[in-house]
FIZA-308342 format. One record per atom (N, C-alpha, C): residue number from 1; atom name; x, y, z. Coordinates in steps of 0.001 Angstrom, whole numbers, padded with zeros to 6 digits, always signed. Layout:
<sites>
SITE,nr,atom,X,Y,Z
SITE,NUM,CA,X,Y,Z
...
</sites>
This chain:
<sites>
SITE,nr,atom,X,Y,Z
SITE,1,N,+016675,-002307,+049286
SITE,1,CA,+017044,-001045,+048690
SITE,1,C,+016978,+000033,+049764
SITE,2,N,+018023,-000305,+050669
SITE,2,CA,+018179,+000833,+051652
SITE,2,C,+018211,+002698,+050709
SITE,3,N,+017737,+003625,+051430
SITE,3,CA,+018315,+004699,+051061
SITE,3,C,+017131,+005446,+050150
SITE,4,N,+016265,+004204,+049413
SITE,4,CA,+015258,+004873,+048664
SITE,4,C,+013944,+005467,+049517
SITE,5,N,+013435,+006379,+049573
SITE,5,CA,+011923,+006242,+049724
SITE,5,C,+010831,+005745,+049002
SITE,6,N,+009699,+005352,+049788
SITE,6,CA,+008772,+004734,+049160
SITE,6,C,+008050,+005310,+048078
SITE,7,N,+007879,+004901,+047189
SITE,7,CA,+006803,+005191,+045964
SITE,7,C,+007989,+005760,+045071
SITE,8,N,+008990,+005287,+044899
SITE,8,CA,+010030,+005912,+043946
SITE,8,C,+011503,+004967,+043580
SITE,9,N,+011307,+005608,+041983
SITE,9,CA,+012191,+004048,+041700
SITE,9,C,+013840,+004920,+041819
SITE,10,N,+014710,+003192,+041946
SITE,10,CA,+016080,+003935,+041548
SITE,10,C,+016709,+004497,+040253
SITE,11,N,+017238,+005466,+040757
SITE,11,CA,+017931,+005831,+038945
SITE,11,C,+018329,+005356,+038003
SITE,12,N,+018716,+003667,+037989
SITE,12,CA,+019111,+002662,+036984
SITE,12,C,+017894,+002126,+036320
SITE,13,N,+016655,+002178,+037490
SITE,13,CA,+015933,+001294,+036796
SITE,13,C,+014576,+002206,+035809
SITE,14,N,+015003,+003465,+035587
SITE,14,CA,+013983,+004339,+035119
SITE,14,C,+013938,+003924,+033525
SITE,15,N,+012953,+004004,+032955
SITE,15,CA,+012455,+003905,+031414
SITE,15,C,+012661,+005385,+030776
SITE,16,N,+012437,+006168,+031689
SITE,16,CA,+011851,+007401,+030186
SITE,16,C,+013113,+008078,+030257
SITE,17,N,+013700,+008383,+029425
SITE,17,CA,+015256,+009506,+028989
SITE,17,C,+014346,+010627,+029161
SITE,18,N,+015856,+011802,+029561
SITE,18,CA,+014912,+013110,+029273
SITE,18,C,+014779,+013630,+027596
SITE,19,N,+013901,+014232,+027268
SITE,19,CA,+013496,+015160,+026477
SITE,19,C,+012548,+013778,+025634
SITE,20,N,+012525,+012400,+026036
SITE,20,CA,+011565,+011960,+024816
SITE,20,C,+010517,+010994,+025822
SITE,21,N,+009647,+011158,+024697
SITE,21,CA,+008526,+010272,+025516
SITE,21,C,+009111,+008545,+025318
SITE,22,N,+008230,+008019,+026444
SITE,22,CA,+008625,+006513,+026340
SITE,22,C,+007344,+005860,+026495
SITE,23,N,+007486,+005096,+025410
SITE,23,CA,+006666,+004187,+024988
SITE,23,C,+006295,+002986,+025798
SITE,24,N,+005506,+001835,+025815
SITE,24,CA,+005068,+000732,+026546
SITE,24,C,+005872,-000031,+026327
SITE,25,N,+006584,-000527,+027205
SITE,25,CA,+008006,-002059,+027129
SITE,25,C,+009151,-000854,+027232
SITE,26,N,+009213,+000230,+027878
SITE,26,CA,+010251,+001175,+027757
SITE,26,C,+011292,+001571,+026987
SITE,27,N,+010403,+001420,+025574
SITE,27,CA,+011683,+001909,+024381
SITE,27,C,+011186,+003537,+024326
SITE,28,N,+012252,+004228,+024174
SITE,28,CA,+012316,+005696,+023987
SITE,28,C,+011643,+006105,+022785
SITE,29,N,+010715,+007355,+022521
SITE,29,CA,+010239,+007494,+021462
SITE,29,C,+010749,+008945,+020828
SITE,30,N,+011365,+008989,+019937
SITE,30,CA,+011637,+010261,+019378
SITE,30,C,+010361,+011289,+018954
SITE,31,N,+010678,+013237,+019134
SITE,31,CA,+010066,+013416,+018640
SITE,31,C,+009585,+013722,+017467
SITE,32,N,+010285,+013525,+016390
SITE,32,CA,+010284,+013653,+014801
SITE,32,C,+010982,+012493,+014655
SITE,33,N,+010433,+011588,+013236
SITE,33,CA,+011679,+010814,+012336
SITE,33,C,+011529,+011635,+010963
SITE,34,N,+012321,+011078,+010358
SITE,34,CA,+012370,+011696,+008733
SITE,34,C,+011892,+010279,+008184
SITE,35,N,+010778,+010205,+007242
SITE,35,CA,+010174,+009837,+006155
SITE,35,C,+010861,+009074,+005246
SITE,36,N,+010772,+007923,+005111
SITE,36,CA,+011121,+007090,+004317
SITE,36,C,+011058,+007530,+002648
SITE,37,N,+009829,+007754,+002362
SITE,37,CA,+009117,+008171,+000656
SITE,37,C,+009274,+009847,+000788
SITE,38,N,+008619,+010374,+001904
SITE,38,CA,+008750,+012137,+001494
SITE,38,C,+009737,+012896,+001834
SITE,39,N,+010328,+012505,+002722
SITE,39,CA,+011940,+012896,+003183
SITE,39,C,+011367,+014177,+004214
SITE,40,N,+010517,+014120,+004843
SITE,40,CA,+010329,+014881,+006117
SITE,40,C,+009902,+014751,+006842
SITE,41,N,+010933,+015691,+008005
SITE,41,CA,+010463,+015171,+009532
SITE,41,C,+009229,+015637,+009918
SITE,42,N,+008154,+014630,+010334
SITE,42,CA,+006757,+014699,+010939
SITE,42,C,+007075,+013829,+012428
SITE,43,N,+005842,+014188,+012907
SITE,43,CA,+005926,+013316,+014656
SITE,43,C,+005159,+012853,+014367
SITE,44,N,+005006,+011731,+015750
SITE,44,CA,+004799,+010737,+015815
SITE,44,C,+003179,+010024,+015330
SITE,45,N,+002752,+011082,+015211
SITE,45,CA,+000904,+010617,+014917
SITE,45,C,+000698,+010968,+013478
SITE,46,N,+001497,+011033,+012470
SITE,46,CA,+001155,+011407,+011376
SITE,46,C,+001904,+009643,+010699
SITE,47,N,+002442,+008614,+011878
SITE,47,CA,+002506,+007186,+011139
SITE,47,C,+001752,+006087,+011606
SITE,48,N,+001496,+005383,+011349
SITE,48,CA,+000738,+003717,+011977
SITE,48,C,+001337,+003287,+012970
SITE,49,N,+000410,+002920,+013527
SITE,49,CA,+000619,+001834,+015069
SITE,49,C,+001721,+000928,+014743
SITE,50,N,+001831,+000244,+014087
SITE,50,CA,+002324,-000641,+013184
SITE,50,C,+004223,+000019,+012628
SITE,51,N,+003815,+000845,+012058
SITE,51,CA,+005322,+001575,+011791
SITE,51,C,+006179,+001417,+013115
SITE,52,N,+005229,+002507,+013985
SITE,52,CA,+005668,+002517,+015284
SITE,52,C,+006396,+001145,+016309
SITE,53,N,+005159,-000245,+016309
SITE,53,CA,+006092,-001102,+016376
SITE,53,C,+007078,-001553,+015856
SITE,54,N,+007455,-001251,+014593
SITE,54,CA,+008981,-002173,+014168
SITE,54,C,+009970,-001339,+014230
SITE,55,N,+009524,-000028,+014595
SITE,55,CA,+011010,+000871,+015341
SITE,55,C,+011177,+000231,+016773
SITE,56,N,+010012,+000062,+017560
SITE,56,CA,+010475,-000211,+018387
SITE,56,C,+011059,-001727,+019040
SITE,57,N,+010890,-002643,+017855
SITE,57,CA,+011137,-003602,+018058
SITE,57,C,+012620,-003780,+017428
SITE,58,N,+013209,-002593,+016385
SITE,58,CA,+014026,-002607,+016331
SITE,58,C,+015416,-002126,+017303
SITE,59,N,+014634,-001391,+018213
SITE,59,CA,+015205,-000551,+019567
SITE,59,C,+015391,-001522,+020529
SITE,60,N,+014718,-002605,+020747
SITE,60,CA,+014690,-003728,+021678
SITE,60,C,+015715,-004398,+021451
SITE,61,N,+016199,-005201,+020080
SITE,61,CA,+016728,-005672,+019644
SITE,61,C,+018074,-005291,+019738
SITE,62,N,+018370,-003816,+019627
SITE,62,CA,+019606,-003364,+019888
SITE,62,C,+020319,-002834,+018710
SITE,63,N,+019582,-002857,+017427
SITE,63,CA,+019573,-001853,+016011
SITE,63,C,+019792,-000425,+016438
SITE,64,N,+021578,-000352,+015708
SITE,64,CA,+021586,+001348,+016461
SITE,64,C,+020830,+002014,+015259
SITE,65,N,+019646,+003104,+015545
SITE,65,CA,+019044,+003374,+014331
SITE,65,C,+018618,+004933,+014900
SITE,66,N,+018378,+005813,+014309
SITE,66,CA,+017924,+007199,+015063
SITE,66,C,+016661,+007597,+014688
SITE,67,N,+016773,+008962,+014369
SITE,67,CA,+015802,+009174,+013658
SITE,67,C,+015675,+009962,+012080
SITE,68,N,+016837,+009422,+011981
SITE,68,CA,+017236,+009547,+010114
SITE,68,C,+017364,+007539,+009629
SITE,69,N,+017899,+006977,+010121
SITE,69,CA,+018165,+006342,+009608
SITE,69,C,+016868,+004948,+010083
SITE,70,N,+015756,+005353,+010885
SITE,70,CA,+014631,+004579,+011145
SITE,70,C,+013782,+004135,+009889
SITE,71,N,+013603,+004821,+009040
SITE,71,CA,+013042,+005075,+007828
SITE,71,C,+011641,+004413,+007739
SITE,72,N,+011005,+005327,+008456
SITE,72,CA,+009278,+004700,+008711
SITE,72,C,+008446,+005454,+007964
SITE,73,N,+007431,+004902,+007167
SITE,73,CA,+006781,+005771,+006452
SITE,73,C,+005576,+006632,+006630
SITE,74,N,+004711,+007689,+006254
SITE,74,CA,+003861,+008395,+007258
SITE,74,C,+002782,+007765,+006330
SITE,75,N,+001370,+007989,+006942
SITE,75,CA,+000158,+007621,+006617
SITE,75,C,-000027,+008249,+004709
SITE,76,N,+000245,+009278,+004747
SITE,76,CA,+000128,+009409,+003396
SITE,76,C,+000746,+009268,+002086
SITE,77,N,+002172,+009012,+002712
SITE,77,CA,+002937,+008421,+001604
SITE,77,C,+002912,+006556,+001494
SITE,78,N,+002339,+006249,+002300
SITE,78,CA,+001936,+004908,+002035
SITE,78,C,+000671,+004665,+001050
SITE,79,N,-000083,+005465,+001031
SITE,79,CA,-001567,+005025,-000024
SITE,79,C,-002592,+004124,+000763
SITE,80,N,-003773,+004528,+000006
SITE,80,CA,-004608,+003467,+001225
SITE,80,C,-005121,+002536,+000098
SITE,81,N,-006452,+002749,+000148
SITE,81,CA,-007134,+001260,-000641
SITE,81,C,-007603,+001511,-001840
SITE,82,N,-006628,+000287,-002774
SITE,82,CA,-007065,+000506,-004570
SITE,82,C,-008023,+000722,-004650
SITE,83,N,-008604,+001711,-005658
SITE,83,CA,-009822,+002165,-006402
SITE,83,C,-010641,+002039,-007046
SITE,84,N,-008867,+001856,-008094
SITE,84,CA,-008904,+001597,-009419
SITE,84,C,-008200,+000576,-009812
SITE,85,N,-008337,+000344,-011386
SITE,85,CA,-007534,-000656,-011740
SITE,85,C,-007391,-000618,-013512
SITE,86,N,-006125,-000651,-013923
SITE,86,CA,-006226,-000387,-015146
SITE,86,C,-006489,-001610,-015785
SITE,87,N,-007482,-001954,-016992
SITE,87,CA,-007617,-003494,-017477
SITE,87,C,-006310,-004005,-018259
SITE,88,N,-005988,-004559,-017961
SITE,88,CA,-004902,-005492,-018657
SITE,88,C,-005087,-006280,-020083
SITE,89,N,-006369,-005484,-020706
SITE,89,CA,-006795,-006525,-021647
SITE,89,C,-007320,-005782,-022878
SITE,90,N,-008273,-006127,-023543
SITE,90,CA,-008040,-005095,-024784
SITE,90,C,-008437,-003345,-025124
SITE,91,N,-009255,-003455,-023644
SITE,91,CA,-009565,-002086,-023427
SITE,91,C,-008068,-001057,-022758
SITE,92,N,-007817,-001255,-022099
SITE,92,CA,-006924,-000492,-021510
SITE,92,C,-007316,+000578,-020517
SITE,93,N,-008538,+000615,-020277
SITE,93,CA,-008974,+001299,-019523
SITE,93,C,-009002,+001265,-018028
SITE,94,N,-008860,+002676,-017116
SITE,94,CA,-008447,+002759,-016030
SITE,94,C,-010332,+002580,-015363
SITE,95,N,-010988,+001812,-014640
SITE,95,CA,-012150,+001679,-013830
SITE,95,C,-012288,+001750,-012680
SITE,96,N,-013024,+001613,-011914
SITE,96,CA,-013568,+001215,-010697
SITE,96,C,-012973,-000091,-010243
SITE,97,N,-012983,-000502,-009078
SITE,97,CA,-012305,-001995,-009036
SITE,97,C,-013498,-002773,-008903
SITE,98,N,-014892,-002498,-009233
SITE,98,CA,-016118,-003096,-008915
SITE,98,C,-016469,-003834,-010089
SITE,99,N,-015664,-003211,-011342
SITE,99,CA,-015631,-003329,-012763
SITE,99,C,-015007,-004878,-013306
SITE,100,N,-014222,-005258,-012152
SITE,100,CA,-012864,-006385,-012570
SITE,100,C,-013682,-007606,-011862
SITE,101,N,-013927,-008989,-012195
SITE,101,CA,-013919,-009758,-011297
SITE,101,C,-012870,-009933,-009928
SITE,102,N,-013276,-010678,-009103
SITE,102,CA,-012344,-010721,-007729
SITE,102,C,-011518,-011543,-008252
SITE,103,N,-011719,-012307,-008501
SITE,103,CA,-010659,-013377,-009139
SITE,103,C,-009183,-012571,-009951
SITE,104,N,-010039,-011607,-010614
SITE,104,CA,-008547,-010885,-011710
SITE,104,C,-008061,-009844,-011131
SITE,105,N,-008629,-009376,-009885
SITE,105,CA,-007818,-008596,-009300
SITE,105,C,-006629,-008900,-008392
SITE,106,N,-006493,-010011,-008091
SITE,106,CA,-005993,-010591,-007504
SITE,106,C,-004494,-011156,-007869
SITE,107,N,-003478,-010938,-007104
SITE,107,CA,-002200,-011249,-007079
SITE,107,C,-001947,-012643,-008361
SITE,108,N,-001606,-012283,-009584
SITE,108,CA,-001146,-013134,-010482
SITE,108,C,-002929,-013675,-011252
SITE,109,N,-003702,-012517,-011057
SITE,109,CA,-005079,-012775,-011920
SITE,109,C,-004982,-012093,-013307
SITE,110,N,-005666,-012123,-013763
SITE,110,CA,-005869,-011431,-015387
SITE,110,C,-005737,-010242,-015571
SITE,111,N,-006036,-009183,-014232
SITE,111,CA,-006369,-007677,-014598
SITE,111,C,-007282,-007817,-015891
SITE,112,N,-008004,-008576,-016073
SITE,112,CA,-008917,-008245,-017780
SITE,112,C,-010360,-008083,-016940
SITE,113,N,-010976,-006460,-017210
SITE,113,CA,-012702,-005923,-016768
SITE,113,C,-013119,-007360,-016903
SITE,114,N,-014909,-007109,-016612
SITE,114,CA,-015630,-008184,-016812
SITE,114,C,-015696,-007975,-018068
SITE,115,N,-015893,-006983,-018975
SITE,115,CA,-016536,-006896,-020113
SITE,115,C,-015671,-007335,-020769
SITE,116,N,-014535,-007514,-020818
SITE,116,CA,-013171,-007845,-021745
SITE,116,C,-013037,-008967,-021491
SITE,117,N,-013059,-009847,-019972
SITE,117,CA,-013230,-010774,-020112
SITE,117,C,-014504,-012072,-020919
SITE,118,N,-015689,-011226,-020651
SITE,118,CA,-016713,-012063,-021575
SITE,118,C,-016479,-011542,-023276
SITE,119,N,-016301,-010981,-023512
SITE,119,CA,-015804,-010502,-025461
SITE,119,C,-014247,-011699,-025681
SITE,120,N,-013659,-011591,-024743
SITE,120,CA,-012506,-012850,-024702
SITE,120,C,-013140,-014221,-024783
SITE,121,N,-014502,-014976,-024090
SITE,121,CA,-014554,-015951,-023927
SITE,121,C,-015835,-016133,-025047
SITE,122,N,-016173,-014992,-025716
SITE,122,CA,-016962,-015266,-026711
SITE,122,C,-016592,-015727,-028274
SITE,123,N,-014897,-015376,-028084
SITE,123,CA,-014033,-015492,-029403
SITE,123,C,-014265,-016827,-029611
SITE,124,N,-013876,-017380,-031025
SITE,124,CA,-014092,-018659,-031246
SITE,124,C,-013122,-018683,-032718
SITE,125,N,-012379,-019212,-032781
SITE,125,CA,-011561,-019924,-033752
SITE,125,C,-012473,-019767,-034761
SITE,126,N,-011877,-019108,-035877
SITE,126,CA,-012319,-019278,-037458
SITE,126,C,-013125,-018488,-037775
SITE,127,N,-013994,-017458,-036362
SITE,127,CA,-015359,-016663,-037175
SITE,127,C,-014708,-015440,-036435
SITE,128,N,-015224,-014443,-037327
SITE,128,CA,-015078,-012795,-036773
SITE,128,C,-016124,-012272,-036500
SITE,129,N,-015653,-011914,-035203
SITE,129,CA,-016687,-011332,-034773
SITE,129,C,-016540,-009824,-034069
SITE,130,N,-017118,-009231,-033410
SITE,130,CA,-017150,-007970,-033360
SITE,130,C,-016262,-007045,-032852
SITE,131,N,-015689,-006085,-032804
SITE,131,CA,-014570,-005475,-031906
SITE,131,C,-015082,-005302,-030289
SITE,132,N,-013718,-005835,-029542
SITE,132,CA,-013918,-005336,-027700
SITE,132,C,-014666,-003960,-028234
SITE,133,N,-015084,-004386,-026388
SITE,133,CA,-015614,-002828,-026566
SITE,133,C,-014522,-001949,-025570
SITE,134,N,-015225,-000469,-026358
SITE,134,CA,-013892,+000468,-025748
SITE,134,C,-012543,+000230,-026396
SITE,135,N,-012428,-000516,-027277
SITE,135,CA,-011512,-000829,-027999
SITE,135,C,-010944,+000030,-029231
SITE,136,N,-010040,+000286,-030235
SITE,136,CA,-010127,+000616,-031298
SITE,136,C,-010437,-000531,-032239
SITE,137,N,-011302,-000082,-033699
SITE,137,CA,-011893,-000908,-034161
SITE,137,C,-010636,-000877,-035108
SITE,138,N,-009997,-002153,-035298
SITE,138,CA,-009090,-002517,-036306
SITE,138,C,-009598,-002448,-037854
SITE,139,N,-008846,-002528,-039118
SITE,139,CA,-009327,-001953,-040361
SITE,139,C,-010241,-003454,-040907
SITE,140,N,-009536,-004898,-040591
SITE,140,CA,-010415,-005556,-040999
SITE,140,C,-012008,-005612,-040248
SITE,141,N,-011656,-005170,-039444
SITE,141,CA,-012870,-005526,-038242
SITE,141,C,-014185,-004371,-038868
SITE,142,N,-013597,-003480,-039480
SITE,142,CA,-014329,-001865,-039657
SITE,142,C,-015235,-002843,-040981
SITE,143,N,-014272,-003276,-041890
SITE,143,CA,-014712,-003918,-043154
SITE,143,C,-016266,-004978,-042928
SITE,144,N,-015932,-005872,-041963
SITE,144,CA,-016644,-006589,-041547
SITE,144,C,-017948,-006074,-041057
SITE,145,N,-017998,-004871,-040038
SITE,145,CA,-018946,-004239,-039537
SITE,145,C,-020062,-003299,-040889
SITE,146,N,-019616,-003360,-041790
SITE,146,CA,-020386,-002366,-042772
SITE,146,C,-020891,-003808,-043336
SITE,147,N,-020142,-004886,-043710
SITE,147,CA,-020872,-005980,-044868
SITE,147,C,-022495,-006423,-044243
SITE,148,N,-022139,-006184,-042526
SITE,148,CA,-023025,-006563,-042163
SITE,148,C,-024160,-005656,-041953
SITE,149,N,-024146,-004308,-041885
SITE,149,CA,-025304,-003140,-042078
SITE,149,C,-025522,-003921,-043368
</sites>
């Protein structure tokens, strides 16, 4: 490479464009995208490490994509870690997720509390017995509850 001086690259082989920063593996980084869920432009530290790689792996690849049509989502319109959980069972109630066994929280589990689940496994064919709890008490069930006061 006649012509160059030392400690300096040639003009073909440079990574960073002007006006944007460049990222590690020399993909260009914009400074705003627009928001997938909120529809506004934020920079670059308001998304995941993670977001960030599959733009840029889409940039590698050769996906003409900008920064409208990147559609990466920011930290807060993604949501972080369930809480809660509404029971799926005769309560209906919204809890704690400490409330649910692990088992029913789980992808294709019961969503039914613990407590709904043990009043479920206490039922028994042929005898009546008491209303879920947190439940509304149905009219035969009300009947039943006084014979027995």
């Amino acid at each position: 490479m006649a012509g160059i001086a030392r400690n300096q690259e040639p003009l073909g082989l440079l990574t960073r464009t002007v006006g944007a920063k460049s990222a590690a593996g020399g993909v260009p980084l914009l400074e705003k995208y627009k928001r997938r869920v909120c529809l506004k432009f934020k920079d670059n530290s308001s998304c995941s490490n993670t977001q960030l790689k599959v733009y840029k792996h889409k940039k590698r690849v050769g996906d003409d994509i900008n920064a409208v049509t990147a559609k990466r989502r920011c930290r807060q319109c993604t949501g972080g870690n369930v809480t809660e959980l509404q029971c799926q069972g005769c309560c209906g109630l919204v809890l704690a997720i400490g409330q649910f066994y692990g088992q029913a929280r789980r992808a294709g589990g019961s969503q039914w509390r613990k407590a709904c689940s043990a009043w479920k496994e206490a039922q028994e064919p042929g005898v009546t017995t008491a209303p879920a709890t947190a439940a509304d008490v149905a009219l035969d069930e009300q009947e039943v509850s006084r014979d027995e006061l």
